[in-house]
C-alpha positions as CSV (number, residue, x, y, z in Angstrom):
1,X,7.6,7.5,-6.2
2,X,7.8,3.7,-6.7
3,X,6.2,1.8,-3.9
4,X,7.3,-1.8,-3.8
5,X,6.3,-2.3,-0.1
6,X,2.9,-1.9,-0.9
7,X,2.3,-5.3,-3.3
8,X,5.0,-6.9,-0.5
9,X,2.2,-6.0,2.3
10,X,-0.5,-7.1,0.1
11,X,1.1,-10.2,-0.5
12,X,1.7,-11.0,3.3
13,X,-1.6,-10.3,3.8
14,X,-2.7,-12.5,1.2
15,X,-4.8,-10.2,-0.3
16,X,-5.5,-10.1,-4.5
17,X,-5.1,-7.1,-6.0
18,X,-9.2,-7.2,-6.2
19,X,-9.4,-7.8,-3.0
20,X,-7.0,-4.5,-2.2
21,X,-8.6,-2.4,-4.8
22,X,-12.3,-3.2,-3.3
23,X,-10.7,-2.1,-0.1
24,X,-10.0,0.9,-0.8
25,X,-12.6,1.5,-3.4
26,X,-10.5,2.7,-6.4
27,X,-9.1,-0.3,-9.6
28,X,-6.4,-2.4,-9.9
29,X,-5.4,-0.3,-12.6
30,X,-5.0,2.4,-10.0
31,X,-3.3,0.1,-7.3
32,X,-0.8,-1.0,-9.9
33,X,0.3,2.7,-11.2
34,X,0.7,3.9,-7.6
35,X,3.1,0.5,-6.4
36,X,4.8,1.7,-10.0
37,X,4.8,5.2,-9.6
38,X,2.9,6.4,-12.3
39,X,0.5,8.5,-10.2
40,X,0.7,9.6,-6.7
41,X,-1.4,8.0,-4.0
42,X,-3.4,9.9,-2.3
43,X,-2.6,10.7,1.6
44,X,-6.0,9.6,2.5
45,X,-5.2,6.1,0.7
46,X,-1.9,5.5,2.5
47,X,-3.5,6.5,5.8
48,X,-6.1,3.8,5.3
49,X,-3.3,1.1,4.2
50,X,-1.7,2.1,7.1
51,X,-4.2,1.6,9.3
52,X,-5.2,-2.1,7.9
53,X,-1.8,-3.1,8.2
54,X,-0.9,-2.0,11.5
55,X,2.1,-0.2,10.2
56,X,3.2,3.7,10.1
57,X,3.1,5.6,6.8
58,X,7.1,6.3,6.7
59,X,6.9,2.0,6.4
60,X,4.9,2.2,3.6
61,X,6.6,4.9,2.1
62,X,10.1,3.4,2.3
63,X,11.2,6.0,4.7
64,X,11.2,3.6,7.9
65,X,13.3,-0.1,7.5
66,X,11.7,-1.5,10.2
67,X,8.8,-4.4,9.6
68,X,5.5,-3.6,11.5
69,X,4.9,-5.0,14.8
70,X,9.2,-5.7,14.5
């Protein structure tokens, strides 16, 4: 599953990719192939996200339109 609303959320944020992958402990590499959809992110990952952003995990999935906080 490609997640483009993950690098737009980092972005707003105005967090590097660095500064994302520190985060959550794991490498860009890693950040890039999930926002891609080369491997799967891990539940525990897109709760934390989720939680850092202030926004649902159905936003960052794709499943919910609406912005966070909208």
């Amino acid at each position: 599953m490609v997640l483009p609303i993950i690098e737009a959320e980092r972005i707003k944020h105005r967090m590097t990719r660095d500064d994302l992958a520190q985060k959550l402990g794991v490498s860009k590499r890693t950040i890039s192939n999930w926002q891609n959809g080369n491997t799967e992110l891990p539940l525990s990952k897109l709760i934390t996200l989720a939680e850092m952003w202030g926004c649902t995990t159905d936003y960052l999935l794709g499943l919910e339109t609406d912005q966070p906080g909208a």
